[in-house]
C-alpha positions in Angstrom: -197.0 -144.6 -37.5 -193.4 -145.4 -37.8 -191.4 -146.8 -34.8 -188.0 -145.9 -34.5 -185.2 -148.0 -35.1 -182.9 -149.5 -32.3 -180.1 -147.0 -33.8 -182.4 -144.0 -33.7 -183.5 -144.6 -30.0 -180.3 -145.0 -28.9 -179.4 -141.4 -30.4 -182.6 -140.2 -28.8 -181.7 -140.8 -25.4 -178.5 -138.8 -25.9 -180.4 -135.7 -26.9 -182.5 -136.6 -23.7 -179.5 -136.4 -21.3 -179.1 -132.9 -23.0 -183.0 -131.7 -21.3 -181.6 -133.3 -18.0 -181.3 -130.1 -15.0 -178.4 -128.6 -15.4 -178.0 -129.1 -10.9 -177.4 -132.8 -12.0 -174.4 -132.2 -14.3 -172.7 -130.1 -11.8 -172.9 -132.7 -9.5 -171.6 -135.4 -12.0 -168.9 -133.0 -13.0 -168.0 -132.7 -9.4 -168.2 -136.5 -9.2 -165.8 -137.2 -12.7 -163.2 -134.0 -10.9 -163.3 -135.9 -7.6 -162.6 -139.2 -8.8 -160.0 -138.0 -11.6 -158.0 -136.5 -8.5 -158.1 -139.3 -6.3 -156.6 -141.7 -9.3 -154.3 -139.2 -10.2 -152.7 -139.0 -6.5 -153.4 -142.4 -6.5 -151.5 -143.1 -8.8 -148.4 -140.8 -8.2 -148.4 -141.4 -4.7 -145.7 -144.6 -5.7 -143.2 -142.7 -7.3 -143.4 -139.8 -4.4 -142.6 -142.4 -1.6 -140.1 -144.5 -3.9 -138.3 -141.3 -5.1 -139.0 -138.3 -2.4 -139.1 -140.1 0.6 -136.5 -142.9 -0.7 -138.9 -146.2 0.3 -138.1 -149.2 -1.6 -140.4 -150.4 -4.2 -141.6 -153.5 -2.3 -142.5 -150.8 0.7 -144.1 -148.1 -1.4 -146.4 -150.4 -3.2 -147.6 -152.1 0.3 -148.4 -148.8 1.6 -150.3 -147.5 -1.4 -152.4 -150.9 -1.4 -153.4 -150.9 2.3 -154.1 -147.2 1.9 -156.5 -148.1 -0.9 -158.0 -150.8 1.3 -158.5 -148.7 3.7 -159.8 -145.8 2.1 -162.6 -148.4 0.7 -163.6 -149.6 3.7 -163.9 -146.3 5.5 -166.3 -145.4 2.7 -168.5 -148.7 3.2 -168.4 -148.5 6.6 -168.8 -144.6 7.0 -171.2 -144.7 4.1 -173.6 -147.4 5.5 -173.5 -146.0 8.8 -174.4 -141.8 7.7 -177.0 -143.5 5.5 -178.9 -145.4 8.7 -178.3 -142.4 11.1 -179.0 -139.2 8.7 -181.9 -141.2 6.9 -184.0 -141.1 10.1 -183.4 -136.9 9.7 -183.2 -136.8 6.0 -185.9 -138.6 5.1 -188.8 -136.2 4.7 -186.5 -133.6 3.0 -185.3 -136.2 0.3 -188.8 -137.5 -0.6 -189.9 -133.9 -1.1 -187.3 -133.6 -3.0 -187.2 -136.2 -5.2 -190.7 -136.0 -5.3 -190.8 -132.9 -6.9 -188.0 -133.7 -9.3 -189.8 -136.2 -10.8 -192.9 -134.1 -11.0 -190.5 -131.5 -12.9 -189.0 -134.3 -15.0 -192.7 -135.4 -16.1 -193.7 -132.0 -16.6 -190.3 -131.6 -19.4 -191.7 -134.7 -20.5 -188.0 -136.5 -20.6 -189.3 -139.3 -18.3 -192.3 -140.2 -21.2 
């Protein structure tokens, strides 16, 4: 038997995202479009209160950091607090769920 080579198992678990359900990269796209938008308006959100609005650098820059701040922490907070009060509800549904993914994924074989 020949094993593969560090090179050739690193290509292999390329082709094995390939066999991955195709629900998954939806969601990732959805993930990669989400987070490309909030950069982007993250990013031009400066220049529209510098130039639109007429804010001084020094202002614009402030607000776009504690805006960014902000936004983080609502999602830590929000985020730790829908996981504790939706888990109670959620729970059963997810480990069906996930249970049967995996049984899916072992079935396809990509998991061995």
């Amino acid at each position: 038997m020949s094993e593969k080579s560090g090179f050739q198992n690193f290509l292999s678990s390329f082709s094995d995202l390939a066999r991955l359900p195709r629900a998954l990269w939806f969601v990732i796209g959805a993930f990669v479009i989400d987070t490309a938008a909030y950069y982007g308006v993250l990013t031009l959100m400066t220049v529209f209160l510098h130039s639109d609005l007429g804010w001084s650098d020094q202002r614009s820059g402030v607000t776009v950091s504690v805006f960014t701040m902000l936004v983080t922490l609502f999602m830590l907070g929000v985020g730790s607090y829908a996981e504790r009060f939706f888990s109670h509800f959620c729970s059963p549904l997810v480990d069906a769920l996930s249970t049967r993914y995996l049984r899916i994924l072992a079935r396809e074989s990509v998991l061995l």
